[in-house]
N, C-alpha and C positions, 0 to 999 in steps of 0.2 A: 098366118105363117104356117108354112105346112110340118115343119118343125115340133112347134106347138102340138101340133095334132097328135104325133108320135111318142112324144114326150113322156107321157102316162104310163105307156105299154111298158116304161120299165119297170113299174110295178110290180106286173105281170109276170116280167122274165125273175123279179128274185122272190116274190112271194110262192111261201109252199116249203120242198125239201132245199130248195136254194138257200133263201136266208137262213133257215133251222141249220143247216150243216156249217153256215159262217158264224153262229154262235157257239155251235157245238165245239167248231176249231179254236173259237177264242178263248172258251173254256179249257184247253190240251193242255199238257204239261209243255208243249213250244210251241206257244201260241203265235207268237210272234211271223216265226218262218211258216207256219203252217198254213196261217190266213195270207200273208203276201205267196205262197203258193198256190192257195188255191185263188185268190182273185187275178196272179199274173194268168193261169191256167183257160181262165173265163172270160181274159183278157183275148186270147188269141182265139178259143173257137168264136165267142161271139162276133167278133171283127172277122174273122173268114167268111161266116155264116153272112152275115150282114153284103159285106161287099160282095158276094159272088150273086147274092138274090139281085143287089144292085145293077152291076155289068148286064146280067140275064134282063134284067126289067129293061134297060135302056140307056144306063148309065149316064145320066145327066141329061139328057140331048134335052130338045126342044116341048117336050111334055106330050104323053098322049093320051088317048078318051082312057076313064076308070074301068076297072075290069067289069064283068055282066055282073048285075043283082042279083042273079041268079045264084053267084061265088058267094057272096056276104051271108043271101037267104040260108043257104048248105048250112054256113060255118052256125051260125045263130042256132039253126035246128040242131045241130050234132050238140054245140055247148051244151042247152037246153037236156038233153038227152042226158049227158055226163053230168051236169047239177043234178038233176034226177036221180040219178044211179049214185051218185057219190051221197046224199041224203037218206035214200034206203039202206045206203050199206056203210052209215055212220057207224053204228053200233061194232061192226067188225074192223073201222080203220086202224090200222095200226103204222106207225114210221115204218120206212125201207128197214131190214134186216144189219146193211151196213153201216146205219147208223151209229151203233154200239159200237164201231173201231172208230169213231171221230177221237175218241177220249184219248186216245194214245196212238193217233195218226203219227203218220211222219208227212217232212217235206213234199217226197214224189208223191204218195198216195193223196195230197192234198191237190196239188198241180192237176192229177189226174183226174179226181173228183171234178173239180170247177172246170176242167175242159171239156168233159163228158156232161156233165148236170148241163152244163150252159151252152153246150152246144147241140146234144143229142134227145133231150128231155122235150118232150111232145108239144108241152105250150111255149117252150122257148124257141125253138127252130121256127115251126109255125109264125112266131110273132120277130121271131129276127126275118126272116122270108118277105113277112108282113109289109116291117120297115123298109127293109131295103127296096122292094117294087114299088113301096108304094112312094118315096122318094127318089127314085129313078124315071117312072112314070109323070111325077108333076115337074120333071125338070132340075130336082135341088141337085145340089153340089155334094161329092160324097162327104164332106167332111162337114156335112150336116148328118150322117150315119153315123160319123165316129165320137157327133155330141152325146149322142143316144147311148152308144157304147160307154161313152164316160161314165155317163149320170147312174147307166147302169151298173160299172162297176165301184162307184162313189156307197150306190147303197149295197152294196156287197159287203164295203169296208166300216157300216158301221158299225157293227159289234168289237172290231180290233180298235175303232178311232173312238170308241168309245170306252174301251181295258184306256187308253193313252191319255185320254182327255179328263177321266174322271176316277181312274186309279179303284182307289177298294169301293167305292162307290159303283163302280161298274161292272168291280168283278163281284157284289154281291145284288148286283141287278139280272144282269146278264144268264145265272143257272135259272134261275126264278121264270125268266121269258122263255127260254128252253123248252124248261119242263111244262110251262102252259100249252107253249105250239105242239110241244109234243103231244101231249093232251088230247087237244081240240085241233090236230091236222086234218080233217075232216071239214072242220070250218074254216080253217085256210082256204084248204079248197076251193071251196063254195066261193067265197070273197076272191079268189081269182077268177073262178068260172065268168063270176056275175061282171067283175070291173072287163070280159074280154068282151061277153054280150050288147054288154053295155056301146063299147068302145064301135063295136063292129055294125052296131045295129044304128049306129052315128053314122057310119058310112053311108048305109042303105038313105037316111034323110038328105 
């Protein structure tokens, strides 16, 4: 199921400054409104993002031949290149700057965050593009795009569903994972680079 195939990439879209910023909000002092803005926010450019590459791909029709090897070869070598570069220049990674206003976001700034991050952020647009041609192209129905979109912003919301689910247990989890991602964002990285390679070099087979 071609579904299936896509399914993964949401990984993709929240690992990195994605999910560290949905922990960061969940840690605020309004946490609550903060994270339901920033994942409504991520809600609507992904779903733009998504559908428009769809429509452009084909939008549902009868399915046509996969794009040149040639496209997958590119993407593969460029990753390759950005795992590289991201591994030499461990030692200097450090989090985005606006990181440090997560603590005391508001609502809009949150909204805004998750609209921009998840829509404009290099390996999210690229992999929302991804989905939607490449489910346009085999014929799927869009609302096999907007499963993706779910699942995506499902894992957006675990650090709030987890403040709800598990109470002080989660809010004395949750700085702890923070400050590691924050840490070792560099190896985020990588583990996204690698799961896109991976994914993409799946194609080329």
């Amino acid at each position: 199921m071609n579904l299936l195939t896509v399914l993964p990439l949401t990984f993709v879209m929240v690992a990195g400054p994605q999910i560290l910023s949905a922990i960061f909000l969940a840690t605020s002092a309004d946490w609550r409104r903060n994270s339901a803005a920033y994942v409504f926010g991520a809600a609507l450019s992904i779903t733009l993002v998504v559908t428009i590459a769809y429509v452009i791909g084909g939008g549902g029709g009868s399915g046509r031949d996969d794009p040149s090897d040639g496209i997958y070869i590119a993407i593969v070598v460029l990753l390759l290149a950005a795992m590289v570069h991201t591994y030499l220049k461990r030692a200097e990674s450090e989090p985005p700057k606006w990181m440090g206003k997560l603590q005391d976001a508001k609502p809009r700034f949150s909204f805004t965050l998750g609209f921009l991050l998840l829509g404009i952020f290099p390996t999210d647009i690229l992999t929302s593009v991804a989905v939607g041609s490449f489910l346009a192209n085999k014929g799927d129905p869009l609302w096999h795009c907007l499963v993706f979109v779910a699942l995506t912003l499902l894992l957006l919301s675990l650090p709030a569903i987890a403040l709800l689910a598990f109470g002080e247990r989660g809010q004395a989890f949750l700085p702890k994972a923070r400050d590691w991602m924050n840490d070792n964002s560099w190896l985020v990285n990588e583990v996204v680079l690698a799961l896109f390679v991976v994914i993409t070099a799946g194609n080329l087979v």
